[in-house]
C-alpha positions in Angstrom: 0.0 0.0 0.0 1.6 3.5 -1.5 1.8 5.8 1.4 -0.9 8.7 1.1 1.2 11.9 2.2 4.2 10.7 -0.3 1.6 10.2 -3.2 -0.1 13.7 -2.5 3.6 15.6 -2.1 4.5 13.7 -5.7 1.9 14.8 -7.3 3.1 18.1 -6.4 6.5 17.5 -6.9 8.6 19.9 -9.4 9.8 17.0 -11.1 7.7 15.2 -14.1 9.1 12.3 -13.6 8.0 12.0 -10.1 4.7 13.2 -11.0 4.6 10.8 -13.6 5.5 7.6 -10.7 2.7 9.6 -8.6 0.2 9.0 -10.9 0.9 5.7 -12.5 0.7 4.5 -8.7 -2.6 5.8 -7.6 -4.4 2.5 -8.0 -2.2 1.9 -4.8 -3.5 4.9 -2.5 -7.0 4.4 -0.3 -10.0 6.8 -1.6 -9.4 9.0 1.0 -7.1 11.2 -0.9 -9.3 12.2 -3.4 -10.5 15.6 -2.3 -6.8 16.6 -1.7 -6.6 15.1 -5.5 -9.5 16.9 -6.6 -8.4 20.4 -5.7 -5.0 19.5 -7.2 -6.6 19.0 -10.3 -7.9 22.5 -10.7 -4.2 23.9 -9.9 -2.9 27.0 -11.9 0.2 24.6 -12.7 -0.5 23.0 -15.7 1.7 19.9 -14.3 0.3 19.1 -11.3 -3.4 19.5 -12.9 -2.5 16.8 -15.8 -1.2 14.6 -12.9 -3.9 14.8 -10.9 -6.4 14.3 -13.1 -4.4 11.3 -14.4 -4.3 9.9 -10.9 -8.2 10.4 -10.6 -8.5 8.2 -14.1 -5.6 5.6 -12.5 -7.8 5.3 -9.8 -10.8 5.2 -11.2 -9.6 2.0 -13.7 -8.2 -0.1 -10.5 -11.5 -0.6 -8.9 -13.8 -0.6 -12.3 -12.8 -4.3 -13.7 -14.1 -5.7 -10.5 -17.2 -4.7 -9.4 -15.9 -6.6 -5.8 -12.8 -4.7 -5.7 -12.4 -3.1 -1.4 -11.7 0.3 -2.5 -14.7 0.7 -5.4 -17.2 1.8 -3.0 -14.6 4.4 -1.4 -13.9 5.9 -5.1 -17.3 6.2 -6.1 -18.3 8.2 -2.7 -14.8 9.9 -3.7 -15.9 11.2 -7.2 -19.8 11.9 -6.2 -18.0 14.0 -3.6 -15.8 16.1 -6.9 -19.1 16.3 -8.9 -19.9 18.8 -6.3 -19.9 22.6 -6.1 -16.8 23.2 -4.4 -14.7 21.7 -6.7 -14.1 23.3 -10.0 -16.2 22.7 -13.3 -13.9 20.5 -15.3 -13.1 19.0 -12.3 -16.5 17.8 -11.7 -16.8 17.4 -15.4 -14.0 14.9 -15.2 -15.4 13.3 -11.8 -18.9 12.5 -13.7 -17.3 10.6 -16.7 -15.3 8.5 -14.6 -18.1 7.9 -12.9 -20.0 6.6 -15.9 -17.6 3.5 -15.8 -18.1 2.6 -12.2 -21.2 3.9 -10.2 -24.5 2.4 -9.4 -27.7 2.6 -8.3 -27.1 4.5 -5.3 -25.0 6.9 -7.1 -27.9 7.6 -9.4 -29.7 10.4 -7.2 -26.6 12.4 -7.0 -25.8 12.2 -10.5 -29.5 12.8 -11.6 -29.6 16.1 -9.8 -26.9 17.7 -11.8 -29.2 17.3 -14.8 -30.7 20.5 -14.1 -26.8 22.4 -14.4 -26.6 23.7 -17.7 -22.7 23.5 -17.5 -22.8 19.7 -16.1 -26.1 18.2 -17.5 -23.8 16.6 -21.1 -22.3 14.8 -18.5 -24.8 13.9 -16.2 -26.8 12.5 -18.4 -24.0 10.7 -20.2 -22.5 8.9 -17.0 -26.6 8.0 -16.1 -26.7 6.5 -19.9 -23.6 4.4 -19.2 -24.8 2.9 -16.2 -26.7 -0.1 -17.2 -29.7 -0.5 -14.6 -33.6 0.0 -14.8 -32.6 2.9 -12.4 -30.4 5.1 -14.7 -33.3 4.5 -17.2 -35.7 5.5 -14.7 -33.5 8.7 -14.0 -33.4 9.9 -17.5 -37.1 9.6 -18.0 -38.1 11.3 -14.8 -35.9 14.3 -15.8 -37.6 15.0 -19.2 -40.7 16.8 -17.6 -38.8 19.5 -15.8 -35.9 20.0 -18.5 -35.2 22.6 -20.9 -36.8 22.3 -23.9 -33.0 22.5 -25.8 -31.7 19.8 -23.8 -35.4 17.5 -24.4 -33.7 16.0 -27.3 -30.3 14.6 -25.5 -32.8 13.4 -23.0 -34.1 11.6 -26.0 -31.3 10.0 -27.8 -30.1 8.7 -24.2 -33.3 6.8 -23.7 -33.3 6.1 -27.9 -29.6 4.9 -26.9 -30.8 2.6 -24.5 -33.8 0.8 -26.0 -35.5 2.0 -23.2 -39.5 1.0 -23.7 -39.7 3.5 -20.7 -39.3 6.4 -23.7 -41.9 5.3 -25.6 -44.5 7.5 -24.2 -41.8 10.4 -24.3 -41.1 10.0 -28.0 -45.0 9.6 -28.9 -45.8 13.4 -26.7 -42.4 14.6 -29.1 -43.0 13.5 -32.2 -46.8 16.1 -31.6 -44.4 18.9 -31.0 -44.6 22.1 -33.5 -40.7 22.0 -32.4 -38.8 20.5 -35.6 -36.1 19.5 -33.8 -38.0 18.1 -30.6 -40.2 16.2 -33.3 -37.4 14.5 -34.9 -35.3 13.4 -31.7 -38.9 11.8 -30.8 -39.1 9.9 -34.0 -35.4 9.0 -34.0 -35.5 7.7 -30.1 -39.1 6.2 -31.6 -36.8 4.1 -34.1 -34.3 3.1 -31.7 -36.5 1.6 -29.3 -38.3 -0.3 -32.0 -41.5 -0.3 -29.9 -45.2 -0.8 -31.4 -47.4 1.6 -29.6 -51.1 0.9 -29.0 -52.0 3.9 -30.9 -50.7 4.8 -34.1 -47.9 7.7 -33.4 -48.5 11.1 -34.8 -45.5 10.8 -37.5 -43.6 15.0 -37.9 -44.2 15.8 -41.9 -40.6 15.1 -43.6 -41.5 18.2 -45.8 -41.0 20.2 -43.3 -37.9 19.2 -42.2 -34.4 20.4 -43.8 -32.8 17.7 -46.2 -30.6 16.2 -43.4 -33.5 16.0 -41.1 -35.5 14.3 -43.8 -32.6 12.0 -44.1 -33.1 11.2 -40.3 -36.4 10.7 -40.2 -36.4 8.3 -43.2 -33.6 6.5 -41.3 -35.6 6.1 -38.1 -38.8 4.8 -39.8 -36.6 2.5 -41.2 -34.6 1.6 -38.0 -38.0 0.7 -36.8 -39.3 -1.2 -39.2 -36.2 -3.5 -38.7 -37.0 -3.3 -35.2 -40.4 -4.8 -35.9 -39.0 -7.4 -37.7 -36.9 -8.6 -35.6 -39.9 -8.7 -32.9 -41.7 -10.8 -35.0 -44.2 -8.4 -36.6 -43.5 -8.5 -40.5 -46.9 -6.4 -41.2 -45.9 -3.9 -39.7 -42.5 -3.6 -40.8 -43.9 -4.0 -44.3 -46.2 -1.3 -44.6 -42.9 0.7 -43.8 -40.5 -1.2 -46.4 -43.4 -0.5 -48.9 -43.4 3.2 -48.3 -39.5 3.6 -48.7 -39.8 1.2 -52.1 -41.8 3.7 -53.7 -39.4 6.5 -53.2 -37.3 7.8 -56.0 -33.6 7.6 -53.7 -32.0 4.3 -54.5 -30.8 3.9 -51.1 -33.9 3.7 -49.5 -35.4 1.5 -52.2 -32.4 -0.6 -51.8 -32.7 -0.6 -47.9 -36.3 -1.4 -48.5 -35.8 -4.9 -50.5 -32.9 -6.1 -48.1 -35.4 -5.8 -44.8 -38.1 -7.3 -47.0 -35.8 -9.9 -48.2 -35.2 -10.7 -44.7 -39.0 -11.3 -43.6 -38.9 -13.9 -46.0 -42.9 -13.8 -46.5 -44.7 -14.6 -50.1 -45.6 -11.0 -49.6 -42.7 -9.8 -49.3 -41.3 -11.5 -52.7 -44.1 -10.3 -54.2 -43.0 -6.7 -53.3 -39.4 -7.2 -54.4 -40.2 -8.9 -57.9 -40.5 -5.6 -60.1 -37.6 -4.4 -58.7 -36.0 -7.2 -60.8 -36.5 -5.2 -63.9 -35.5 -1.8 -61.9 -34.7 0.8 -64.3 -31.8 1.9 -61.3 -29.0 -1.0 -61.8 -28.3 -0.8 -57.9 -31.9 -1.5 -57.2 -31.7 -4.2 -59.9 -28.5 -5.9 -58.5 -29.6 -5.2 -54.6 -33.4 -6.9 -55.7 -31.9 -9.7 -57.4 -29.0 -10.6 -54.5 -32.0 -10.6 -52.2 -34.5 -12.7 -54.3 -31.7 -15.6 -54.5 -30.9 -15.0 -50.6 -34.9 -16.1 -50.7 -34.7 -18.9 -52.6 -31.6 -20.5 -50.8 -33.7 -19.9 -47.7 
């Protein structure tokens, strides 16, 4: 066991090689030391800060293989502790995403609260999406009443991120929204989690989207459609094939026949065939590699 007081006065130390020792050694020092490390990673000397800050991420990776480890406990109460307001913002910045690697459930109310920071909510809700319990799920959802509406779509993707059924209801009350942007991070999370709802969603008009937001939106519809697939509901995820078939951009079309191809249905053949004699080689090729996939099948 490295000896606390020598570790702290080596971080400090004028020499980078000693520094360098310091840090390379902090999986050795007990959690206590990490306020004093904390506050040396917000020093005016650019050393001691990048050696600090080092020892926080050496300390961080010694306890986060094994979930068992003595000490894991000791750095997670440790880093909660440098996510708060009395250290300095990247140094609670830097606390949060080594966090994301190693905290749990009861680290999860501490973490949530800085969702409402507008400096520290990226990583808030970034160390809450790394942290792979119904809890952290739970987290992100509650927050989306009470946030921003510019941060509503991060909220979004985190939950779209996650698969999280739990954002289903979020996307649906989204995609309603006269907000372009808000309505599209609903329908992309909506294609993520790859959830039917009971009632049909209110789908935002592509045409009034910009040409990269149309290019999301077709995306997502079809990210869902695969979704249903998979899930075992081919009607579904053929009406949405058949829609992208008709359109005039071959990549859609050719998107189109590979998920049909992969239903395997008579119908779905029967939607594929004229795309056979596709006036678009691409689509011609892409129809006809997916009618002998078919066939072998």
């Amino acid at each position: 066991m490295a000896d606390d007081q020598k570790f702290i006065s080596d971080l400090q130390s004028g020499s980078a090689d000693v520094r360098f020792a310091a840090w390379r050694a902090a999986g050795e020092v007990t959690p206590g030391v990490l306020p004093q490390v904390g506050k040396l990673a917000a020093s005016p000397t650019p050393g001691i800060a990048k050696a600090a800050r080092e020892a926080l991420t050496t300390m961080t990776h010694a306890v986060g293989k094994d979930p068992s480890t003595p000490n894991r406990a000791g750095v997670v109460k440790g880093l909660l502790e440098l996510s708060g307001a009395s250290y300095a913002l990247d140094v609670r910045a830097h606390a949060l995403r080594l966090l994301s690697g190693i905290a749990g459930d009861d680290a999860i109310p501490v973490i949530a609260k800085l969702m409402t920071s507008p400096e520290l909510r990226e990583e808030a809700i970034y160390c809450l999406e790394r942290i792979p319990t119904a809890a952290a799920i739970a987290a992100i959802a509650a927050s989306y009443t009470g946030a921003k509406d510019e941060f509503k779509p991060r909220i979004l993707a985190a939950l779209g991120h996650r698969r999280a059924a739990e954002g289903l209801p979020l996307c649906l009350e989204a995609m309603k929204s006269t907000n372009a942007e808000l309505a599209l991070a609903g329908l992309k999370a909506y294609g993520r989690i790859g959830k039917k709802p009971a009632v049909a969603p209110r789908i935002p008009d592509a045409k009034t989207l910009t040409p990269w937001q149309a290019t999301e939106h077709a995306d997502s519809l079809l990210r869902y459609a695969d979704a249903q697939a998979r899930a075992g509901n081919p009607a579904e995820a053929m009406r949405i094939y058949k829609t992208a078939l008709d359109r005039s951009e071959e990549h859609y079309q050719c998107a189109a026949v590979i998920g049909l191809a992969k239903l395997g249905t008579a119908d779905a053949a029967a939607a594929i065939l004229p795309k056979l004699k596709s006036a678009n080689a691409r689509v011609r090729i892409t129809a006809r590699h997916a009618w002998q996939s078919m066939a072998r099948a």
